[in-house]
ZAMARGU-4260 file (C-alpha; in steps of 0.2 Angstrom, whole numbers, plus 5000, padded with zeros to 4 digits):
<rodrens>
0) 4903/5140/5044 | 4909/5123/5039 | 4909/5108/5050 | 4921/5094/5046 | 4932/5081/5057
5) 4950/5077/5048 | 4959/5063/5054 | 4975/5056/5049 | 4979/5037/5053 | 4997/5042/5051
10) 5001/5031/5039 | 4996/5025/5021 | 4985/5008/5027 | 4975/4995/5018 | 4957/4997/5025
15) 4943/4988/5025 | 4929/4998/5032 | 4926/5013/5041 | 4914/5011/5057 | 4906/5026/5062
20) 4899/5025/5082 | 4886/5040/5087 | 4878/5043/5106 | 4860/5047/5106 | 4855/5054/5120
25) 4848/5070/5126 | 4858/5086/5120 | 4869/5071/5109 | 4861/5064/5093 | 4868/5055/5079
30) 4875/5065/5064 | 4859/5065/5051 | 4866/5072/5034 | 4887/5068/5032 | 4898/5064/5018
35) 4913/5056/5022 | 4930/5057/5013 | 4946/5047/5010 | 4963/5051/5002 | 4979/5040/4999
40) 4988/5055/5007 | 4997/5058/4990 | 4998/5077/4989 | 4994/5086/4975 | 5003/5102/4981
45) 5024/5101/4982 | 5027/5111/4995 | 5009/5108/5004 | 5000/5096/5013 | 4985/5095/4998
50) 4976/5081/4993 | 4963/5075/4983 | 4949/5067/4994 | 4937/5055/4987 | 4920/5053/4995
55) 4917/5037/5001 | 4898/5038/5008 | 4885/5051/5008 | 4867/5051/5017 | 4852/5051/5006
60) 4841/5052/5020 | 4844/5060/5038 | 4852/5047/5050 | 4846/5040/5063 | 4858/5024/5066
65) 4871/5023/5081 | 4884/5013/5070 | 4887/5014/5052 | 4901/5004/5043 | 4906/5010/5027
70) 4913/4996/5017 | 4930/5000/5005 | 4933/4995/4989 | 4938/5003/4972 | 4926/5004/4957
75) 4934/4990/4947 | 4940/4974/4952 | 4958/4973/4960 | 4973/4961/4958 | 4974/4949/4972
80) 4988/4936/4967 | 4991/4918/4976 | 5009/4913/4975 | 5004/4895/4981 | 4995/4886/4968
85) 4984/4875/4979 | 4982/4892/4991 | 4964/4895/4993 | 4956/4913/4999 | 4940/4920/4999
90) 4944/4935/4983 | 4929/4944/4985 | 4931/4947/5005 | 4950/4950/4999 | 4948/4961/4986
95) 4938/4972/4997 | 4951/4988/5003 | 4956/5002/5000 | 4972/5012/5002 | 4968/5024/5015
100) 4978/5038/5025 | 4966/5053/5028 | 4948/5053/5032 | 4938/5069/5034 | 4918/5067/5039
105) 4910/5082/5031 | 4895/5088/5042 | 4878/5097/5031 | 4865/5098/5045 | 4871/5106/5057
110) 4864/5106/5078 | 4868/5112/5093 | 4866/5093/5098 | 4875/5083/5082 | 4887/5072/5088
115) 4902/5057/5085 | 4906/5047/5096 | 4920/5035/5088 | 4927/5032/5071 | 4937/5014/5069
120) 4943/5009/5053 | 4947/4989/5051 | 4964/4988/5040 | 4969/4970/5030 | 4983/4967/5042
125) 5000/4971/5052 | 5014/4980/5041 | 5029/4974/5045 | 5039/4984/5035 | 5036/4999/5046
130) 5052/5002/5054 | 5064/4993/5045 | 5072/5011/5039 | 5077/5010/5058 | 5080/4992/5063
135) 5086/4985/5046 | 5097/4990/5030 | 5095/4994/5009 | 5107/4991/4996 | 5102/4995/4977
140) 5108/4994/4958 | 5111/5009/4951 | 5094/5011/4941 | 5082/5005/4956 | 5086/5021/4969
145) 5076/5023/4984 | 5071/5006/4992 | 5067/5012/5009 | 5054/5021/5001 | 5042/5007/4997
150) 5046/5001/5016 | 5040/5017/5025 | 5020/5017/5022 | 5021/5036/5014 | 5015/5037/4996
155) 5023/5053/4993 | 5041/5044/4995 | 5044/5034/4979 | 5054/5020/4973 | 5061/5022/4957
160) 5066/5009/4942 | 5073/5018/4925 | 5081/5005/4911 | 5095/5001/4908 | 5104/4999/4889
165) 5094/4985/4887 | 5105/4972/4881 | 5114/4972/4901 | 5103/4959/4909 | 5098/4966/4927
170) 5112/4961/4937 | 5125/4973/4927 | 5113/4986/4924 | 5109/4988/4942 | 5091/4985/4943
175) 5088/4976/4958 | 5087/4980/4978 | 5092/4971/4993 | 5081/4972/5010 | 5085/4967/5027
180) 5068/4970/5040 | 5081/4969/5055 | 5072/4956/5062 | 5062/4939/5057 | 5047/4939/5053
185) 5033/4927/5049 | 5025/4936/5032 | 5010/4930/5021 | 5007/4943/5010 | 5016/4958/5000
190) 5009/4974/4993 | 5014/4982/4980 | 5005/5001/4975 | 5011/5010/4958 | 5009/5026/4956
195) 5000/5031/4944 | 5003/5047/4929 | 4997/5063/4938 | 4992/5054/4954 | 4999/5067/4966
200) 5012/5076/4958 | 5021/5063/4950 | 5017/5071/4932 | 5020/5058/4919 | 5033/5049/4923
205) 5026/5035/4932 | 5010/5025/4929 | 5017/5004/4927 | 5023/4991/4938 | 5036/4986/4924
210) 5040/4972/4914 | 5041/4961/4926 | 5051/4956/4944 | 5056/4940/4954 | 5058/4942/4973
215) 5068/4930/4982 | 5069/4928/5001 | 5079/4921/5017 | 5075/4921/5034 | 5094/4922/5038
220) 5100/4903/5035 | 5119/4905/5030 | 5123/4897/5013 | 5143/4892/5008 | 5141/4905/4993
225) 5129/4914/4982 | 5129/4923/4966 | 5116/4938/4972 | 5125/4954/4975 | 5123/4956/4993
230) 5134/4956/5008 | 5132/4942/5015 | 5126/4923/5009 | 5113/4918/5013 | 5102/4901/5008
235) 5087/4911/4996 | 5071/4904/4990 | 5061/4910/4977 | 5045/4918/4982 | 5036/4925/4967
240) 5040/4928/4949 | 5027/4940/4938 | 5029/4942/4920 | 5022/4959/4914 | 5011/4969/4925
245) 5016/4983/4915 | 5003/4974/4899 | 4992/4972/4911 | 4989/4986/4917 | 4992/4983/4937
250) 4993/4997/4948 | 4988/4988/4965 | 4996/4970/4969 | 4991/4958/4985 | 5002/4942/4984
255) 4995/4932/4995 | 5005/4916/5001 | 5006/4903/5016 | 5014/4912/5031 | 5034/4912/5028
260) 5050/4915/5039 | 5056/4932/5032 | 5071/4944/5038 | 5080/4949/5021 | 5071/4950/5003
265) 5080/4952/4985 | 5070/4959/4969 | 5078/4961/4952 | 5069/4966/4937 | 5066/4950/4924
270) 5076/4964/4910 | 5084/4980/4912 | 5074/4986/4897 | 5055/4995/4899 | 5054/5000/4916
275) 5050/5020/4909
</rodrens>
């Protein structure tokens, strides 16, 4: 008979670490041999809750601690961006996560007195964006569908930008999106995840963060007039412009800024060519 705990944090998160509390007392001891497992929650199934788990520690010796925090990362370095140029962060502590939604704790020595007491997992922040489906509003182009989906935490729900003609530019051909949070917030960082060729069931059709984006923002500040296709004007500034992540191979972005007063947000594509 297998033993396993499955959890599921509800939500795609940013995590950190995973901490691991045991009791160890009589008829309650700490687990001694135990894999655990994470997953994006990306299914790899249609119509089934599936998923690919990756293991994320595994004891080598029986255990014996009360508390064990199993740090997150991925193999290869990630992409931490500052949008201020005199911004400084600590990259290693920030580079240090992992997209996270289920956990499953895998038990291979089994007794009538192995026990887990807590499991905490440390994520990077607040997101914001959860919610705003509810409290806020989308508008699109006609070749950037789905914006509430990047806002919803779920990694099966997808965004998608295809090209336009390519000679359009991106306002004509439709490939930008308009975001209102329903509510102002003060923001320091924006997360981008890609998914990637057969990550899931996404087959392969998607796999780049395009040819580039600029994302503009307003905390609500009326303007006399603005060229932006949105419904109302309001006084923009530009937060961020990157050329290329699509070269460069990007699949997970952290643009990391000084806090900012942020209600709606604009992105357009730098072209409507390249984004498939």
């Amino acid at each position: 008979k297998n033993w396993f705990i499955d959890i599921d944090l509800g939500r795609a998160v940013l995590a950190r670490h995973i901490r691991l509390t045991f009791p160890d007392r009589d008829g309650a001891r700490p687990l001694r041999q135990f894999t655990v497992y994470v997953t994006t929650g990306a299914r790899i199934q249609a119509t089934a809750d599936v998923f690919k788990f990756e293991p994320v520690y595994r004891t080598t010796l029986p255990n014996h601690a009360t508390s064990l925090t199993i740090p997150l990362e991925y193999p290869a370095t990630d992409t931490v961006l500052t949008v201020d140029p005199s911004m400084t962060i600590d990259r290693d502590r920030e580079n240090r996560y992992q997209v996270i939604q289920y956990i499953s704790i895998v038990v291979e020595n089994q007794s009538s007195e192995a026990a887990l007491a807590e499991v905490e997992v440390l994520t990077v922040g607040d997101n914001i964006s959860i919610g705003a489906t509810e409290r806020g509003a989308f508008l699109n182009g006609t070749v950037a569908a789905a914006p509430a989906n990047l806002f919803d935490a779920d990694i099966n729900t997808t965004n998608l930008i295809t090209s336009g003609r390519g000679d359009q530019g991106w306002e004509a051909a439709g490939t930008w999106f308009y975001v209102d949070l329903g509510a102002v917030f003060f923001v320091d960082e924006l997360f981008l995840y890609v998914i990637r060729k057969f990550e899931g069931t996404s087959g392969n059709h998607r796999g780049t963060a395009g040819p580039g984006h600029r994302i503009l923002v307003s905390d609500g500040s009326q303007s006399v007039g603005t060229a932006l296709p949105v419904p109302v004007a309001l006084d923009y500034g530009e937060l961020l412009t990157h050329v290329d992540p699509k070269t460069d191979l990007l699949y997970r972005i952290r643009y990391k800024f000084r806090p900012r007063r942020m209600r709606y947000m604009f992105w357009h594509g730098l072209t409507d060519r390249d984004w498939q």
